[in-house]
N, C-alpha and C positions, 0 to 999 in steps of 0.2 A: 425590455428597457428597464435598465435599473433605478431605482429611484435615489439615489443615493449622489452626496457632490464630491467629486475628486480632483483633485491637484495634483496634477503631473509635474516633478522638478525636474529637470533637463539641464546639466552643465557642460559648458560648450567647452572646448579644447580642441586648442590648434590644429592638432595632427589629424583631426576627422569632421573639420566643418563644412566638406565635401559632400558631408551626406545630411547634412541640418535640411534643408531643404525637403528631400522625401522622405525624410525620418519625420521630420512635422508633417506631414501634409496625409502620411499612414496612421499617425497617431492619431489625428484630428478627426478622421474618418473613423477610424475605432470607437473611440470616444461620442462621437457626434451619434452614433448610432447605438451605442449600448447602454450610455448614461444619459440620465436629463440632465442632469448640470453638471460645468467640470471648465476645468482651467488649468492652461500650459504655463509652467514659469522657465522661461529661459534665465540662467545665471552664467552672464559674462564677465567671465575670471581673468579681463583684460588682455580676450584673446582677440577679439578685433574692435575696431575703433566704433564705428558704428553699424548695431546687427541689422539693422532696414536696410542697408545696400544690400545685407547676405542673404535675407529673407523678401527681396523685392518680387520675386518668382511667385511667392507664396499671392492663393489669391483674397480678396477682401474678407471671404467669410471664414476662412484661416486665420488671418490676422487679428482679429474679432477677440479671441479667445486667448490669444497671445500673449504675457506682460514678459516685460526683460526688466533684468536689474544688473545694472553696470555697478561692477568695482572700480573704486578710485584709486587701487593700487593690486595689485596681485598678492592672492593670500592661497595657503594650500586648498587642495581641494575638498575635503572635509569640512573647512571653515566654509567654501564656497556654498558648498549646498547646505550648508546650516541658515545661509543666505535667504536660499529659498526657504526653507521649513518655515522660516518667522513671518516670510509673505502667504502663507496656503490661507487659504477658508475652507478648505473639504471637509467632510466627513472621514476622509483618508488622502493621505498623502503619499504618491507613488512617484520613486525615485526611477528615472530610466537612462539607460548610458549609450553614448552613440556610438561606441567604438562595439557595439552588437546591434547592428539593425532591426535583425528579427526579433530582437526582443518586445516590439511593438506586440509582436503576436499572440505575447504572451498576458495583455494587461486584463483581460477579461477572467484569464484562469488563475491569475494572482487575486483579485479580486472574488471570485467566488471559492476559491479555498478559506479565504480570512473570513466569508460568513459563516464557516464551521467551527466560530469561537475562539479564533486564532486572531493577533495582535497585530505581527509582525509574518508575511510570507514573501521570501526570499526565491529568486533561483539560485541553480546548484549546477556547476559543471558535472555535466555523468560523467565525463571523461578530460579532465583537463589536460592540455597541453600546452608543458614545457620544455623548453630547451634545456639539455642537460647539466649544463653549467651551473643551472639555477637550482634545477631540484631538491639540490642539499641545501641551497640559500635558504627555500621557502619551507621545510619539511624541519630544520631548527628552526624559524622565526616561529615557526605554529606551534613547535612542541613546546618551547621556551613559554608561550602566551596561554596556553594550555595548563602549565604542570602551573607558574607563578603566578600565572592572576586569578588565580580562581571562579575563572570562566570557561566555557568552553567556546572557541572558536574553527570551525569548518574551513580546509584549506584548501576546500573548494567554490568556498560560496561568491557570489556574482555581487555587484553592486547594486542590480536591480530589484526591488523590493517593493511591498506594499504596507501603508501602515497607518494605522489606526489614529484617530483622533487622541484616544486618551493616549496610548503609549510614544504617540507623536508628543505631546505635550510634556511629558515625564523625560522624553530626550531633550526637548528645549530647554528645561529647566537643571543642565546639566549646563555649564557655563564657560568650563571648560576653554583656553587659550590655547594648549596644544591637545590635539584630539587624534583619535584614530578612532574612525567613525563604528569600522565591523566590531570594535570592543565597547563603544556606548550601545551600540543595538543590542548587545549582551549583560550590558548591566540596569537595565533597567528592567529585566527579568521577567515583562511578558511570553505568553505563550505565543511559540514559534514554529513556521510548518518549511517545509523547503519545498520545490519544484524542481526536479530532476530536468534537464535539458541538454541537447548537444549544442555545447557554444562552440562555434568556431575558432582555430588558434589567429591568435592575431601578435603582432609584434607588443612583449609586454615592455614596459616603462624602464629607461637603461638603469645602471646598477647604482649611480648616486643619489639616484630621486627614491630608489625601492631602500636603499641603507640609510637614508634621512626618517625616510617614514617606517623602517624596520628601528630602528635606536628610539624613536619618539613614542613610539607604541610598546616597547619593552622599557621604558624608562616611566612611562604616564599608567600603563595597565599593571604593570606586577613589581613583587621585592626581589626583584632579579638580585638589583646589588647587594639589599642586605644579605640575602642569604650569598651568594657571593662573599664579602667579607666575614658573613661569622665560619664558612667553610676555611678560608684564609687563619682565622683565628685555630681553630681548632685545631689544623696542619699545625702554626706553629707552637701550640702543646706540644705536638708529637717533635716535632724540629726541636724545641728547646728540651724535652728528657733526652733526645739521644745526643744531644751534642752536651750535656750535662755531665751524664754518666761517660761520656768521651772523652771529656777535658778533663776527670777525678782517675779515670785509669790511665791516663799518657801520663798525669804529675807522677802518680805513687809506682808505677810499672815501666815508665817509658814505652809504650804500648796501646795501641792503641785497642778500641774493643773489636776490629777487623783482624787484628795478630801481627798490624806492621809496627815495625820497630821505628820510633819518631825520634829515639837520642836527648840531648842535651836542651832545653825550652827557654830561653827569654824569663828572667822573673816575671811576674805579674799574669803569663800569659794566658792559666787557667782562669783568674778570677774577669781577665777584660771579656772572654770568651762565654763564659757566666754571665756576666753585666749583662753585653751584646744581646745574647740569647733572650735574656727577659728582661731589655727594652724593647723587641723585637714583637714579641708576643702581648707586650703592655699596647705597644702603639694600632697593632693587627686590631685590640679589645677595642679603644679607642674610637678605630677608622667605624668600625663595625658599628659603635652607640652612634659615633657623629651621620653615619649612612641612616640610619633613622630618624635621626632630628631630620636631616635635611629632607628624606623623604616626605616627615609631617608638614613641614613649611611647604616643599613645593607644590603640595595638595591645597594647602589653604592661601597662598599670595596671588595666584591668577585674575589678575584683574580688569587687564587689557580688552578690549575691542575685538572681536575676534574676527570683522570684519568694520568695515566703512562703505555705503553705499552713496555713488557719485549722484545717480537719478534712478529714477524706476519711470519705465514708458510703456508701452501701447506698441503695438507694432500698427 
């Protein structure tokens, strides 16, 4: 029996509240028997109305240990369990996901790896499986969050985790309106262990919900854009000499620097082609400073709510 108090988060979604029911009731038993104290927070993301009809199966000494916390509006799912994090009292705080059941089996051995000094212990697909449409979707969003944000993130890692009091608190104190949760668990630079396991394939989340949260995570974690624009910039250096030295050999040669023959030209029309070229390159510099201001503002204006809680109950 461990001595130690844990808080289990749990966020409910639609597509797998078929299995709320024995997923609670395995956990509880886990729990019930490894720790002395410990507490399940269910967070509904307004995926049903009321969770006591869902959880009516469950029995009295189950329910005991249960709290839910209803949203008054649907908010992503990273806000959602930010939800629970600010409800825990543990000693640690373990995140579990329903759409992998047997991940219940795993809360013991997340838990005794984190006593080896470790903050944050995560599982890890040994083998993930994708549909192939996607693999290039997910293999650039990782490399992109990789090379720009100056973190590293595993593009295998599970949402399942376990995590400590203090590196729990250093993530709440991230305040953050839009979030992408696997890159706060990386910036707040505890030490980190994985758990290799075989997850099961399951049907992953369709392509508008994964490109909401791929654009919000490359826009919030790294200087995509900047470097973006100042690449933009620097092309058009190279765009505005060769269209320079272009426009000075077709006036004086009729000729271009290719060796085609261009004839007779419009007055004016090397010097607009000049202009053109370096206001081109003027506005490229521009975009590039203005992609930084904007960047520093939209780090420091977040101020919003990042959730709103309707009630918190008891099962």
């Amino acid at each position: 029996m461990h001595n130690k108090f844990i808080s289990v988060v749990i966020l409910l979604k639609s597509e797998y509240l078929k299995n709320v029911n024995p997923f609670l009731m395995k956990v509880h038993k886990i729990l019930n028997n490894k720790f002395s104290h410990f507490e399940i927070i269910l967070v509904n993301n307004c995926v049903h109305p009321d969770i006591r009809e869902l959880t009516n199966e469950l029995s009295q000494k189950v329910k005991k240990d249960i709290a839910v916390i209803n949203l008054s509006i649907k908010t992503n799912d990273d806000n959602a369990i930010i939800a629970g994090f600010d409800k825990t009292n543990g000693d640690y705080a373990m995140v579990l996901d329903l759409n992998f059941p047997d991940n219940s089996d795993h809360i013991v051995n997340l838990f005794e790896l984190s006593q080896n000094n470790y903050d944050i212990v995560y599982l890890k697909y040994k083998n993930r499986y994708l549909p192939k449409s996607k693999i290039i979707f997910y293999k650039l969003f990782y490399y992109l969050m990789n090379k720009y944000s100056g973190y590293k993130t595993d593009i295998n890692i599970h949402e399942s985790r376990i995590i400590s009091r203090r590196a729990l608190n250093a993530i709440l104190s991230i305040r953050e309106n839009i979030r992408y949760m696997k890159g706060i668990y990386s910036i707040v630079g505890y030490k980190t262990k994985s758990i290799e396991v075989d997850i099961p394939p399951h049907e992953p989340e369709n392509y508008k919900k994964q490109f909401k949260s791929f654009i919000i995570a490359i826009t919030s974690f790294t200087g995509l854009l900047s470097s973006l624009f100042l690449w933009i910039f620097f092309t058009s250096i190279i765009f505005i000499i060769f269209v320079s030295i272009n426009a000075v050999t077709v006036k004086y040669s009729s000729y271009d620097i290719l060796g085609n023959y261009i004839g007779q030209l419009p007055v004016g029309w090397t010097f607009t082609i000049l202009f053109l070229s370096i206001t081109f390159t003027a506005i490229s510099f521009m975009l590039y400073i203005i992609s930084i201001y904007l960047d520093n503002i939209y780090k420091e204006v977040k101020h919003r709510p990042i959730y709103i809680i309707e009630s918190f109950q008891r099962l």
